[in-house]
C-alpha positions as CSV (number, residue, x, y, z in Angstrom):
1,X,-35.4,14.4,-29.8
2,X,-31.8,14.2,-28.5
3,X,-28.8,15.8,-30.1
4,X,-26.7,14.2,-32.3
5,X,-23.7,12.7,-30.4
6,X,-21.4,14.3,-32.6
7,X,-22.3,17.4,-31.3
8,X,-20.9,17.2,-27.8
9,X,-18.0,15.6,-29.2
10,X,-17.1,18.9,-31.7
11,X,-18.0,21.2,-29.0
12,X,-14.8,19.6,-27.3
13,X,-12.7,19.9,-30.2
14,X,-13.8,24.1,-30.6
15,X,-12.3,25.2,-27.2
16,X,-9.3,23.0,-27.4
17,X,-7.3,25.4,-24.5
18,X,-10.3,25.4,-22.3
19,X,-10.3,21.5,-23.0
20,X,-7.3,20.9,-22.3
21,X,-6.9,22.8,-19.2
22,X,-10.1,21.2,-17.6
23,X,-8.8,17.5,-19.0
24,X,-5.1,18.7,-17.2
25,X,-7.6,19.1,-14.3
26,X,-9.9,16.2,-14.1
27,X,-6.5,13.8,-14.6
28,X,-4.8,16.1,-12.0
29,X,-7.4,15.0,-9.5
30,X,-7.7,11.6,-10.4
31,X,-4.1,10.6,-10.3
32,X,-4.5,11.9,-6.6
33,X,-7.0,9.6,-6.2
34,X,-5.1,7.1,-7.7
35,X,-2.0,7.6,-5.0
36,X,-4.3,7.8,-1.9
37,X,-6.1,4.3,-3.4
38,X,-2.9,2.7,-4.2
39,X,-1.8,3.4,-0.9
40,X,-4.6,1.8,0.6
41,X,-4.2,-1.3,-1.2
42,X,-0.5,-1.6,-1.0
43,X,-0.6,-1.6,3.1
44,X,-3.6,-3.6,2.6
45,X,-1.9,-6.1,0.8
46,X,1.3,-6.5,2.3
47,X,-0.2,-7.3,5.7
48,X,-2.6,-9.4,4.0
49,X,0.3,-12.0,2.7
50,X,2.9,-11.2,5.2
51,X,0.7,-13.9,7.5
52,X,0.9,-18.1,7.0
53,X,-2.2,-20.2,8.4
54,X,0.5,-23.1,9.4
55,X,2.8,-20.7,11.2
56,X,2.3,-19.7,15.1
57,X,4.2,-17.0,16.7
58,X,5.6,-17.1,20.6
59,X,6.6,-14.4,22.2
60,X,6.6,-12.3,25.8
61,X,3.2,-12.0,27.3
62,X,4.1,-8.3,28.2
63,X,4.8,-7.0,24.7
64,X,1.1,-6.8,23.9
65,X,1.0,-6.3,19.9
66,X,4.6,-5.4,19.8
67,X,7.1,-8.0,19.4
68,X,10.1,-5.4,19.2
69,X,9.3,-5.7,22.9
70,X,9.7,-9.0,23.5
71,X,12.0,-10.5,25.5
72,X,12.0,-14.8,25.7
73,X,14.2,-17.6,26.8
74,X,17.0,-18.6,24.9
75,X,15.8,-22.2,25.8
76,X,12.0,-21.5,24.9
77,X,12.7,-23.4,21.7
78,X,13.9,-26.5,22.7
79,X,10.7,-26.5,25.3
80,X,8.6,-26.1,22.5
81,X,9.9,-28.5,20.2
82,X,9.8,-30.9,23.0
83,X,6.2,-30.1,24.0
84,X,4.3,-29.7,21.1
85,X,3.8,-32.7,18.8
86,X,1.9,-31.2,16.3
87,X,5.3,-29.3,15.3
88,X,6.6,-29.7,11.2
89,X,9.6,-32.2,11.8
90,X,11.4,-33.6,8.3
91,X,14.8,-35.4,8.2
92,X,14.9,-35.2,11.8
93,X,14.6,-31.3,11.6
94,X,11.9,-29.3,13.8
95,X,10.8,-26.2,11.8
96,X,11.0,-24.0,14.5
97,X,13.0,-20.4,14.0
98,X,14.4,-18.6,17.1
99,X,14.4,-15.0,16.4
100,X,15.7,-11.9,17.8
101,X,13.4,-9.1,16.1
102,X,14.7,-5.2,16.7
103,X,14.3,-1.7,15.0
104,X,17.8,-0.4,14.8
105,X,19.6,3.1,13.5
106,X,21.4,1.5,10.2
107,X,24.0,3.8,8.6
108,X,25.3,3.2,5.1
109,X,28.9,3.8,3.3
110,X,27.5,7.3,1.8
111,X,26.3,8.7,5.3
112,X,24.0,8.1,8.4
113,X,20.8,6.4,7.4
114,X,17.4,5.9,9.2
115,X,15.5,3.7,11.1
116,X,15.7,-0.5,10.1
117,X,14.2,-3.4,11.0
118,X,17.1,-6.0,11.7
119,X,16.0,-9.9,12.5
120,X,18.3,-12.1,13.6
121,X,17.9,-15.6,12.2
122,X,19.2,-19.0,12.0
123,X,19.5,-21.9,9.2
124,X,16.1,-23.4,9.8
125,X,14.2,-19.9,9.1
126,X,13.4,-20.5,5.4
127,X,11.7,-23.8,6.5
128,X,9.3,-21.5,8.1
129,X,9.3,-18.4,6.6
130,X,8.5,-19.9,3.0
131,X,8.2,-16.8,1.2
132,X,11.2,-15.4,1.2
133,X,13.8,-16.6,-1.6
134,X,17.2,-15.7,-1.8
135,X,17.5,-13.5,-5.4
136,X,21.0,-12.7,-5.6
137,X,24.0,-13.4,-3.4
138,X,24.2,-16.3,-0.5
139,X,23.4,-16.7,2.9
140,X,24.7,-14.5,5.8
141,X,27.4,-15.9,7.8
142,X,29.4,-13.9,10.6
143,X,29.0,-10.5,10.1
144,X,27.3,-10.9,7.1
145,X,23.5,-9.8,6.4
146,X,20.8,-9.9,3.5
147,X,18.7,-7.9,2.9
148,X,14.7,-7.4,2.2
149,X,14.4,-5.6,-1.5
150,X,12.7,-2.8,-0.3
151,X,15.3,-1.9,2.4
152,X,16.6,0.8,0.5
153,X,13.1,2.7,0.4
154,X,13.0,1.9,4.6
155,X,16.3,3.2,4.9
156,X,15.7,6.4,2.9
157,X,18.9,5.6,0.3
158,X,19.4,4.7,-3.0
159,X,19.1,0.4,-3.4
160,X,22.8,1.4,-5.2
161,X,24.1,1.7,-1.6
162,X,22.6,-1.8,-0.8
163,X,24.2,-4.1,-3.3
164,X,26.1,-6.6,-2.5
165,X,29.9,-6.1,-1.0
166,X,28.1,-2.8,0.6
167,X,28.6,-2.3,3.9
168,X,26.2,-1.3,6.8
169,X,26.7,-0.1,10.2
170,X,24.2,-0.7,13.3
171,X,24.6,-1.9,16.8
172,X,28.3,-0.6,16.6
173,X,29.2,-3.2,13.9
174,X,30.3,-3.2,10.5
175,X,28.4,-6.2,8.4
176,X,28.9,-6.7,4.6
177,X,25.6,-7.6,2.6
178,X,26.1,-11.4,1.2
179,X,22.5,-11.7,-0.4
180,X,19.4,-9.8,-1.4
181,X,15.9,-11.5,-0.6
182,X,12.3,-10.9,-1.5
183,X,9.1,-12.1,-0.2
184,X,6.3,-11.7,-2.6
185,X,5.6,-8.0,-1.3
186,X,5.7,-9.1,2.3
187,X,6.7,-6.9,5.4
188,X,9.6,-9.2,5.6
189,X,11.0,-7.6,2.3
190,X,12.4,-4.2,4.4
191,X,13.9,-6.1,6.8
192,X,17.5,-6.8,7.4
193,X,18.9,-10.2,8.5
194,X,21.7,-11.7,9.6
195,X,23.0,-14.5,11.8
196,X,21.5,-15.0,15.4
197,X,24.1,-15.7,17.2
198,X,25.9,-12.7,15.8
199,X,23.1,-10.1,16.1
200,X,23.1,-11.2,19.6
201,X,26.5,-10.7,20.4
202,X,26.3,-7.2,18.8
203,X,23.3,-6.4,20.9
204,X,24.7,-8.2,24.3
205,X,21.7,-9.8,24.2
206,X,20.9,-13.5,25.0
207,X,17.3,-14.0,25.1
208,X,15.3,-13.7,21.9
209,X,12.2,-11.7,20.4
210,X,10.0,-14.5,19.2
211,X,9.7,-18.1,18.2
212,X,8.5,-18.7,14.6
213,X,6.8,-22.5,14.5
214,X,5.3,-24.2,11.4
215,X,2.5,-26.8,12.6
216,X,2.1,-29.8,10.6
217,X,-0.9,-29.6,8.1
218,X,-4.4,-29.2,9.9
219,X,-2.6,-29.1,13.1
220,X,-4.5,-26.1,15.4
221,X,-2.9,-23.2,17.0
222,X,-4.8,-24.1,20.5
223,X,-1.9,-26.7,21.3
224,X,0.6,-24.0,21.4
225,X,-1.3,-21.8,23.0
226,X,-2.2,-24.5,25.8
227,X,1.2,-24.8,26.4
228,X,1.6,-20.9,26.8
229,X,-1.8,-21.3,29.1
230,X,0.0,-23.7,31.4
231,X,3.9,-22.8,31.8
232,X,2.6,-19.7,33.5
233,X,6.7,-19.4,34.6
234,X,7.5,-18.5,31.3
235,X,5.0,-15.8,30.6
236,X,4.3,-16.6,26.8
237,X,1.6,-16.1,24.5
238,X,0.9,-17.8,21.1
239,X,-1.3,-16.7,18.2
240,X,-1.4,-17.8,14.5
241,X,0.6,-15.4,12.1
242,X,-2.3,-14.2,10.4
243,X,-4.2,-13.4,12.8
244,X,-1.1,-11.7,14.1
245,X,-1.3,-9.7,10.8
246,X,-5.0,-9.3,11.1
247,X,-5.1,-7.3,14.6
248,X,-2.0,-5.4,12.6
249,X,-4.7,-4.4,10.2
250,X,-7.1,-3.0,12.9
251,X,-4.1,-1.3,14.3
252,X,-3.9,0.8,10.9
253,X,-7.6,1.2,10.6
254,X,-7.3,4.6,11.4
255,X,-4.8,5.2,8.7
256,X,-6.9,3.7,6.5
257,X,-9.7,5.9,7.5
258,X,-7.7,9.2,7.0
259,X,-6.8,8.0,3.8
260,X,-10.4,7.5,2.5
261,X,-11.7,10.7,3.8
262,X,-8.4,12.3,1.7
263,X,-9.8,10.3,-1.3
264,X,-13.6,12.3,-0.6
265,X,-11.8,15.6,0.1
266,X,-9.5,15.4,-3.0
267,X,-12.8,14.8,-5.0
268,X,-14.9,17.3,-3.5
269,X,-12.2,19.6,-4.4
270,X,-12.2,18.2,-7.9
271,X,-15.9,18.8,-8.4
272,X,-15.1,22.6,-7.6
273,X,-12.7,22.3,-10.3
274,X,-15.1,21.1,-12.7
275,X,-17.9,23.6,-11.3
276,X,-15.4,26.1,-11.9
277,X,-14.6,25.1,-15.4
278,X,-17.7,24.3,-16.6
279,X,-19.8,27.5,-15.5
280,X,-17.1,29.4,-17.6
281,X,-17.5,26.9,-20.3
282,X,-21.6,27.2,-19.8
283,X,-21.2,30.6,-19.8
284,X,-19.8,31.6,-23.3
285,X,-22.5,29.5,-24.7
286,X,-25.7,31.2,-23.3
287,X,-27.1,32.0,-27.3
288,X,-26.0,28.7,-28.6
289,X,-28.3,27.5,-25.8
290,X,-30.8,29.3,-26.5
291,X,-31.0,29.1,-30.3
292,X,-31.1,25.1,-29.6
293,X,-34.1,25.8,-27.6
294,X,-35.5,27.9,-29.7
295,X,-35.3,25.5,-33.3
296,X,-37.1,22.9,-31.0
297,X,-34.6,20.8,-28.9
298,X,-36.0,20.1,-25.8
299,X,-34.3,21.3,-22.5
300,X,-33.5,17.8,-21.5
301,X,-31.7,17.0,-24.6
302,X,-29.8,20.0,-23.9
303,X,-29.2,18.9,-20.4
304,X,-28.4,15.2,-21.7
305,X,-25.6,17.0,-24.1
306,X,-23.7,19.4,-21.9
307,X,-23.2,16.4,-19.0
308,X,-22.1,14.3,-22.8
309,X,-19.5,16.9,-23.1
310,X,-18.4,16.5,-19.1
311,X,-18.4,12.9,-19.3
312,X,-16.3,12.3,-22.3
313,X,-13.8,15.2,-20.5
314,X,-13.6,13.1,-17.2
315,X,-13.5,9.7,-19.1
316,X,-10.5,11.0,-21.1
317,X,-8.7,12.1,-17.9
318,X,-9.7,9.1,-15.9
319,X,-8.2,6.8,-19.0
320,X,-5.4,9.4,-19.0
321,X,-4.3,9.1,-15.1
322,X,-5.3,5.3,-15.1
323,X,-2.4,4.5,-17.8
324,X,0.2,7.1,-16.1
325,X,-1.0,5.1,-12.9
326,X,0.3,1.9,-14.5
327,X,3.0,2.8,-15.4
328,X,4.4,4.9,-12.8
329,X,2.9,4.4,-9.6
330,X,2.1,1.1,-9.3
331,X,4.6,-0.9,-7.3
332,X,6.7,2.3,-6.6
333,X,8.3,1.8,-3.0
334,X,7.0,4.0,0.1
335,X,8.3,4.0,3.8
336,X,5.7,3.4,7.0
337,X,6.0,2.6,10.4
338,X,5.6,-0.8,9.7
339,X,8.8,-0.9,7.0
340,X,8.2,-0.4,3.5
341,X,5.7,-1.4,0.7
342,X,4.6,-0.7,-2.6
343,X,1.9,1.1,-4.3
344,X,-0.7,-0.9,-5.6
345,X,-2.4,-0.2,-8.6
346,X,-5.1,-3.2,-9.3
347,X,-8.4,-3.3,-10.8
348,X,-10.4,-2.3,-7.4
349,X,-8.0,1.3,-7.9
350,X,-8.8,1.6,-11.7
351,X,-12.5,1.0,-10.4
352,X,-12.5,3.9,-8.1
353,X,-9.9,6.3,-9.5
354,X,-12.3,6.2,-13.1
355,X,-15.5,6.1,-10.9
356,X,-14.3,9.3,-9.4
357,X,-13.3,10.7,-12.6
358,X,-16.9,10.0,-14.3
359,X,-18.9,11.3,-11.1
360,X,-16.5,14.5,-11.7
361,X,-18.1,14.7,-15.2
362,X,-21.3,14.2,-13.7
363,X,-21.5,16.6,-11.1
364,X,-19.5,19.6,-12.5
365,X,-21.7,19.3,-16.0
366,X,-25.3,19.2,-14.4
367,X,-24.9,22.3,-12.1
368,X,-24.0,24.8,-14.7
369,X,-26.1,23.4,-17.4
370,X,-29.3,23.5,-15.4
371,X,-28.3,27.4,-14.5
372,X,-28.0,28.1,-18.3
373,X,-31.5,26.2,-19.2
374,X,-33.2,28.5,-16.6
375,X,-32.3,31.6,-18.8
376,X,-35.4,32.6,-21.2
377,X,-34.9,32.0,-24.7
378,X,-35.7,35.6,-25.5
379,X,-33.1,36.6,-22.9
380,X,-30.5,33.8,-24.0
381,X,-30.6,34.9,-27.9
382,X,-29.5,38.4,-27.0
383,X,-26.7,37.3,-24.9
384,X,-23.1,38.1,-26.0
């Protein structure tokens, strides 16, 4: 025979502090998990969309993985766009974007800021980078920029210092910020960009980074990379922008590894917690125990009840931290090496921050309810 369900449930309500102190706990844990997870996720995601299957990517053969490295031909893009004919061409326009791609010291009106990511663009970009819309503001002309909306997070200031009619300084120039962009939660959204031409006359630079090309519909990357394969004189290399994104994945696979072994160290501490709490909960309740044993219930029911009592606990605290998540950590900004991105919290987080939360119940109810079932009845009933 089991006990009534009640029970557990006004055994809660009895030791409201102790209650509330191991509910403060459980959540305390949890929303942990929930930070690590949404972390995971975010980076996850914004590499994930930052990529376009039609879009192929040209740059140096020497920079390896790292196009902040790259160093091109001014006059690789008209090669390409007269090579390659499976190229995106519309009104007699090729969708091809020459880009000079650098991270930069970026100071603000307030004070000295940090490290940005600056890309210097021209008018046929958006035809290629087709996530990114202009939100508020217009289109950089000379010494003019826009910029990404998570900029401000990148940058380590206030988005107040990045509105437009701000000024920032890099590369010893002044620019004014004509227009704010965003990208759908892209890399692209903590970047900074302004006019080609310009950023490479600030820089003294006349090569570029990269060439950005959008292949017609079907259209394979192996054409451009051909063409890389046989003008060994200009020491290119081409691979599709997702794929790009992909190897930037494995890059931060370690990352992503730390940050799950933080998720199993943040719970293993949280089941301490709960052993903690629970043994002293256990442990005022050694002749309650005893006289359930003793008017017939069986151990098991028992047993079934106290992890009731844990579960409910960890349930509350999981539903607790899940909603706080929601509303206060998911899409919240955070800086990495790669820029900026933002928290995601989405159902495979709720999944895993409450699946931790109910294996807290779990596993801090059954080790001090077995200990307490071991004690003789006899024993038990005289306890204090």
């Amino acid at each position: 025979m089991l006990l009534p369900w009640e029970y557990g449930v006004r055994n809660l309500a009895r030791r409201p502090v102790r209650t509330a102190l191991t509910l403060v706990a459980l959540a305390t844990v949890v929303m942990l998990v929930f930070v690590v997870v949404g972390f995971i996720r975010g980076l996850e995601r914004s590499l994930a969309i930052s990529g376009d299957d039609d879009v192929v990517l040209v740059y140096s053969v020497n920079s390896e993985e790292n196009i902040e490295n790259s160093s091109i031909a001014a006059r690789t893009p008209s090669l390409l766009a007269a090579s390659l004919d499976g190229t995106m061409k519309r009104f007699g326009v090729r969708h091809v974007s020459p880009e000079l791609y650098l991270g930069t010291r970026v100071a603000t009106d307030s004070g000295p800021g940090g490290l940005g990511l600056v890309r210097g663009v021209t008018t046929s970009t958006p035809l290629v980078r087709r996530s990114v819309q202009l939100v508020e503001g217009s289109w950089p002309s000379d010494g003019e920029v826009m910029v990404g909306r998570l900029v401000a997070t990148k940058l380590g200031r206030e988005p107040s210092e990045l509105t437009l009619g701000k000024q920032l300084e890099f590369e010893g120039r002044k620019w004014t910020i004509s227009g704010r962009f965003a990208s759908g939660g892209s890399a692209y959204e903590s970047e900074i960009w302004c006019s080609l031409n310009d950023f490479q006359t600030a820089t003294k630079r006349q090569d570029l980074s990269l060439v950005a090309i959008r292949l017609l519909p079907g259209r394979s990357a192996a054409e451009v990379q051909l063409f890389c394969k046989e003008r060994l004189d200009l020491e290119l290399r081409a691979i599709r922008e997702t794929d790009y994104y992909a190897s930037l994945q494995q890059h931060y696979k370690p990352v992503r590894v730390l940050a799950w072994f933080v998720v199993v160290l943040v719970s293993g501490a949280g089941v301490f917690a709960g052993l903690n709490m629970m043994y002293g909960s256990v442990a005022g309740r050694i002749r309650e125990i005893a006289t359930l044993q003793a008017i017939g219930y069986r151990r098991r029911a028992i047993l079934l009840s106290v992890v009731q009592e844990g579960v409910l606990l960890a349930a509350a605290g999981s539903l607790l931290s899940g909603v706080v998540a929601l509303l206060l950590l998911n899409g919240m900004a955070v800086r990495f090496t790669m820029g900026a991105f933002t928290l995601r919290i989405d159902s495979v987080a709720i999944l895993i921050g409450c699946g931790v939360g109910i294996l807290l119940g779990v596993l801090g109810s059954l080790p001090p309810a077995l200990k307490a079932l071991r004690e003789e009845v006899a024993t038990g009933l005289k306890a204090v």
